[in-house]
C-alpha positions as CSV (number, residue, x, y, z in Angstrom):
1,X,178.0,136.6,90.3
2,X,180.9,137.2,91.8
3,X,183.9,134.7,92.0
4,X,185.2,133.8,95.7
5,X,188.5,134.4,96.1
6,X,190.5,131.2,97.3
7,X,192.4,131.6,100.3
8,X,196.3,131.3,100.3
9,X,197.8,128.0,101.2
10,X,199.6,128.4,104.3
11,X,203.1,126.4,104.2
12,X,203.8,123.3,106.3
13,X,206.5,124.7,107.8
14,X,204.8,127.7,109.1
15,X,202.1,125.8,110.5
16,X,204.9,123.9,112.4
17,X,206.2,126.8,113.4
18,X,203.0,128.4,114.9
19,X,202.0,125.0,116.6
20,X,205.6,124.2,117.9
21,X,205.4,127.7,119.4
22,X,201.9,126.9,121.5
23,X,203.3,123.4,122.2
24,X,205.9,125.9,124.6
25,X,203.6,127.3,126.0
26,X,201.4,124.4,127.9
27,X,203.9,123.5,130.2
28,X,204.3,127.2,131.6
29,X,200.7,127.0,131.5
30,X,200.1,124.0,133.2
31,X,202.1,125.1,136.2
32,X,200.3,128.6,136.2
33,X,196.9,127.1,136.0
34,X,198.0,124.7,139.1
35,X,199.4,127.2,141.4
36,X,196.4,129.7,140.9
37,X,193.5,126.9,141.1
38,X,195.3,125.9,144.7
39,X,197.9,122.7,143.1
40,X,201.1,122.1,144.3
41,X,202.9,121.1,141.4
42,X,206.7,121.8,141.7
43,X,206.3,123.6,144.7
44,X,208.4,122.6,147.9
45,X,207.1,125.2,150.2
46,X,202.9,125.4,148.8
47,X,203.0,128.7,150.5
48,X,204.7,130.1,148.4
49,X,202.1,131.2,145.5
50,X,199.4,131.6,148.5
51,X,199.5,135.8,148.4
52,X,197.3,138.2,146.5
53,X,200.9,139.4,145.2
54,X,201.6,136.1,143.8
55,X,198.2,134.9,142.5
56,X,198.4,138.2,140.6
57,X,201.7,137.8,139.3
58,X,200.9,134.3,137.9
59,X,197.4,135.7,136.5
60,X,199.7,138.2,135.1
61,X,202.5,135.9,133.5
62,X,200.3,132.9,132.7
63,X,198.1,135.4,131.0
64,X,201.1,136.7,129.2
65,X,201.8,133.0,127.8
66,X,198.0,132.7,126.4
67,X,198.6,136.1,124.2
68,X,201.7,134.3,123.0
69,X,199.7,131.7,121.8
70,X,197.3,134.0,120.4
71,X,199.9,135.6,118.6
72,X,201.2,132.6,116.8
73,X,198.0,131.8,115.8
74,X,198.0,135.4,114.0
75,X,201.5,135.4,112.4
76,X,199.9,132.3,110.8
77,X,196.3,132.6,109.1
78,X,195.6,135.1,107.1
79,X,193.3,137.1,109.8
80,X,196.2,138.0,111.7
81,X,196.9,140.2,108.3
82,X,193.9,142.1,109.2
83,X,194.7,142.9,113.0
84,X,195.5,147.1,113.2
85,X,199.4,147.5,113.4
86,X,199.4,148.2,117.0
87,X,197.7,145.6,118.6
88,X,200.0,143.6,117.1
89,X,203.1,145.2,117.3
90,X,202.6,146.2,120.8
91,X,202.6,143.0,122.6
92,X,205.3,141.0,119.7
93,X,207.7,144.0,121.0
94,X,207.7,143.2,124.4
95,X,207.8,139.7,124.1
96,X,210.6,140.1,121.8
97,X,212.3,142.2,124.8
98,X,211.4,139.9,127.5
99,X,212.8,136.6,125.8
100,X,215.6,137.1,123.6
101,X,217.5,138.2,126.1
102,X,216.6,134.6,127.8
103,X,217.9,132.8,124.3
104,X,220.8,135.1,124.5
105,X,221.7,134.2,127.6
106,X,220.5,130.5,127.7
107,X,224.3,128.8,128.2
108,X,224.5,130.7,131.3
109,X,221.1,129.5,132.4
110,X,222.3,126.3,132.0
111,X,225.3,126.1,133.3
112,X,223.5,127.7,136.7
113,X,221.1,125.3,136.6
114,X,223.4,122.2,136.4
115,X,225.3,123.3,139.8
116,X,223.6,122.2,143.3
117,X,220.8,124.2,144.2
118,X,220.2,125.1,147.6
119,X,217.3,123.1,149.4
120,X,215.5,126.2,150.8
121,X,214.4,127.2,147.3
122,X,210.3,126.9,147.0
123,X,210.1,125.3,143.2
124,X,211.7,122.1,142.4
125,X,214.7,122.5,140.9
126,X,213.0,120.5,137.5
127,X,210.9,124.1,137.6
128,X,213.5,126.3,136.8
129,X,214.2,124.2,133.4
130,X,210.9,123.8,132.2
131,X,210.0,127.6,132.7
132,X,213.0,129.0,131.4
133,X,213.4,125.9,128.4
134,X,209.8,126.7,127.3
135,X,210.8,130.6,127.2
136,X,213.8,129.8,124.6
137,X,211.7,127.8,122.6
138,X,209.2,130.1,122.5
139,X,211.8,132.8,121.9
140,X,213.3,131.6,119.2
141,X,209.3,130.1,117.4
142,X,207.3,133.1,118.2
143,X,210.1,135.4,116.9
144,X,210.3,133.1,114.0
145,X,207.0,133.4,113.2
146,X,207.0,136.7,113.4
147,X,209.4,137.7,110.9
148,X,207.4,135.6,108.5
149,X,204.6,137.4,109.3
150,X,206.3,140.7,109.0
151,X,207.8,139.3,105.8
152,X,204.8,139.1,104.3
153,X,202.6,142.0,105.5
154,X,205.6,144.8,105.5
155,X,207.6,143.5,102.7
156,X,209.0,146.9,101.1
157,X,210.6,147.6,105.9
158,X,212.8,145.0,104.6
159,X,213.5,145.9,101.1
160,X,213.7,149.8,100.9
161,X,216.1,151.9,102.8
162,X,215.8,154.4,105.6
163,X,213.4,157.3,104.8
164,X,215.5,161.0,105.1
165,X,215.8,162.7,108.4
166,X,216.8,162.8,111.9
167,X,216.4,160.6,114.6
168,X,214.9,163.6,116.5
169,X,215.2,164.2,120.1
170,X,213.2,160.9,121.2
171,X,215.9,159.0,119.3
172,X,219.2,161.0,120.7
173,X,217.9,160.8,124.8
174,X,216.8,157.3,124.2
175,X,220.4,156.5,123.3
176,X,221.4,158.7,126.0
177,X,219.1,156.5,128.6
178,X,220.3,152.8,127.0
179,X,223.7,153.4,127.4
180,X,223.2,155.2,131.1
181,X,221.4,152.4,131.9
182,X,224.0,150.1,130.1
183,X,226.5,151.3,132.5
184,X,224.3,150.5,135.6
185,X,223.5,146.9,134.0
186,X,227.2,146.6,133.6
187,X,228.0,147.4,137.4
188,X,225.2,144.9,138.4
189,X,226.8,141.9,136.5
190,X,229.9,142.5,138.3
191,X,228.3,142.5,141.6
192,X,226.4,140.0,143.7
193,X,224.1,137.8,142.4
194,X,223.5,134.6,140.8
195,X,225.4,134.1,137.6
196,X,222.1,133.6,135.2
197,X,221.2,137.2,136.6
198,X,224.5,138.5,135.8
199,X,224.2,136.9,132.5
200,X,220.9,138.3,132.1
201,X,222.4,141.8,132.9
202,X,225.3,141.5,130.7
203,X,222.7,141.2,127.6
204,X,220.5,143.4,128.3
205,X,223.4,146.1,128.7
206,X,225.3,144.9,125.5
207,X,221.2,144.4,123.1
208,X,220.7,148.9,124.8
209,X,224.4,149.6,123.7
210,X,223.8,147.9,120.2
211,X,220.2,149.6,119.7
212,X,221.7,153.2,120.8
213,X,224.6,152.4,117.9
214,X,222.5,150.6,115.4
215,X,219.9,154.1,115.8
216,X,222.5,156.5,115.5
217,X,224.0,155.2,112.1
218,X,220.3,154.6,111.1
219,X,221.3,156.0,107.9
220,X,224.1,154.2,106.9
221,X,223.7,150.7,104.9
222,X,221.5,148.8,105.0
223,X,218.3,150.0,107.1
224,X,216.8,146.1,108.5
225,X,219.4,145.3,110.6
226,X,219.8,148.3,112.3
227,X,215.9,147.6,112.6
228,X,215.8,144.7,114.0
229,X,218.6,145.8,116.5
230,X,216.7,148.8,117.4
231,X,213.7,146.6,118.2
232,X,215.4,144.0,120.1
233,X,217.6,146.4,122.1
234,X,214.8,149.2,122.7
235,X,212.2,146.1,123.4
236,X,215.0,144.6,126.4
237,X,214.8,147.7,127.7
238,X,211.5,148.5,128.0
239,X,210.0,144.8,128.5
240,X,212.5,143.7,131.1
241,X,212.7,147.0,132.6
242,X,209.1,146.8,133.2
243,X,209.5,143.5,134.5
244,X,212.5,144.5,136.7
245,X,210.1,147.4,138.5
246,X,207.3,145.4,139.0
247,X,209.7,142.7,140.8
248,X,211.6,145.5,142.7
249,X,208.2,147.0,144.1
250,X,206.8,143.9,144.6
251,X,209.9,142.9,146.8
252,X,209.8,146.5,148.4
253,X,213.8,147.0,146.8
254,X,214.1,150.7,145.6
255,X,218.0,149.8,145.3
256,X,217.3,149.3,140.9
257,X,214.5,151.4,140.9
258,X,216.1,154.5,139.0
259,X,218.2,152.6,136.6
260,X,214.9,150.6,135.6
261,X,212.8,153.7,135.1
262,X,215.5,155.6,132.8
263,X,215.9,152.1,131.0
264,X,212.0,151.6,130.2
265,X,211.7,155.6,129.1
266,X,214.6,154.8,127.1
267,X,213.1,152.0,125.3
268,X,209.9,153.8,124.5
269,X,212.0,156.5,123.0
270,X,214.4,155.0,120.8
271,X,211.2,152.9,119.5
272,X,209.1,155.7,118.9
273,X,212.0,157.5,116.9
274,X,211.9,154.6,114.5
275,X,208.6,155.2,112.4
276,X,209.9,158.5,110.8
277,X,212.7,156.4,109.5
278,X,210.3,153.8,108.3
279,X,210.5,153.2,104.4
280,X,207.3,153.8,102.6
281,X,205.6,151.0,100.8
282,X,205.8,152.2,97.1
């Protein structure tokens, strides 16, 4: 007979950690599940969500929040373990892209959101707080649990150092594209705009100069930071990027159009340059 093999205890403060991240995600969720079931809840002007455009950009971004949840849930129990790399790396990367630069940036949020808004706005002005309040929490929770999870299930990334060889040509035109598209982020923040937009420009242009750096001295000292500023750099780049098109074409503005597309590509490449840099588990 075979004996069964106990499960591990998972700690309390990872479970807080997991829960506390889905806890930031219901009020986002709430407001999605109102505005595409027909509610009104924050909205001034109800018209607002009543396009195919927008009911399938609040599918889109509502459904973005459930595999956040999901996602917690796997950094957590010991089935996430089992999940195939990808599926999990994947989506963590571009959520990782799309809200640290909101945490990086969250003093300027703020101090936009205390100043008088103007009345034509559709949301409430309360909207703006809870969306982009429950993004920083998740931010920094999700993230959190991630590098536990990571932690645990690639132990010897953070240990080891980087494994001989070149960055390639991936690696040297995705620096190339972060800081061509740093400079165009950098032109942006000094232009018109509100100021957490600037803000937001101003990170995402300093996390693409970082990454390029942190990729091309890949082989000096210690390898984990310069991984985790390749990931957070290359992920801003490609997940807001992404974003950033899908707003642009949505709003029929070509005007950021070739900035975004060199800063996505960019992204891609200095992340897919990383794995042949990758320490081996011994």
């Amino acid at each position: 007979m075979t004996a069964a093999v106990a499960t591990p205890k998972i700690s309390s403060a990872r479970l807080i950690v997991c829960y506390a991240a889905i806890l930031g995600t219901l009020p986002y969720l709430i407001l999605k599940a109102s505005w595409v079931t027909g509610g009104s809840i924050g909205l001034r002007d109800p018209s607002f969500v009543d396009s195919e455009l927008m009911l399938f950009a609040n599918l889109l971004t509502g459904g973005m929040d459930v595999v956040a949840a999901v996602l917690a849930l796997a950094f957590t129990y010991s089935w996430g373990r089992r999940i195939p790399a990808p599926l999990v790396l994947f989506p963590i990367w571009i959520g990782t892209g799309l809200l640290a630069p909101i945490v990086l940036n969250l003093p300027v949020i703020v101090a936009d959101l205390m100043r008088p808004q103007p009345a034509e706005l559709p949301l409430e002005n309360w909207v703006w707080a809870v969306v982009y309040g429950g993004f920083a929490w998740q931010g920094v929770l999700l993230l959190t649990a991630f590098v536990l999870y990571a932690r645990d299930r690639w132990w010897f990334v953070v240990t080891g150092t980087a494994r001989p060889g070149k960055i390639g040509a991936a690696g040297a035109l995705g620096i190339a594209a972060a800081l061509g598209s740093a400079i165009g982020h950098t032109i942006w923040a000094f232009g018109s705009g509100g100021m957490s937009a600037r803000g937001q420009d101003v990170v995402i242009a300093l996390l693409g100069v970082l990454a390029g750096v942190a990729l091309a001295t890949v082989s000096r000292g210690r390898f984990w930071p310069r991984l985790v500023l390749v990931w957070t750099g290359a992920g801003a780049m490609a997940g807001s990027g992404a974003w950033g098109l899908f707003s642009a074409f949505a709003m029929t503005s070509s005007g950021r159009v070739p900035v975004l597309i060199v800063q996505v590509i960019g992204g891609v490449l200095m992340m897919t340059s990383v794995p042949r840099r990758l320490p081996h588990a011994a």
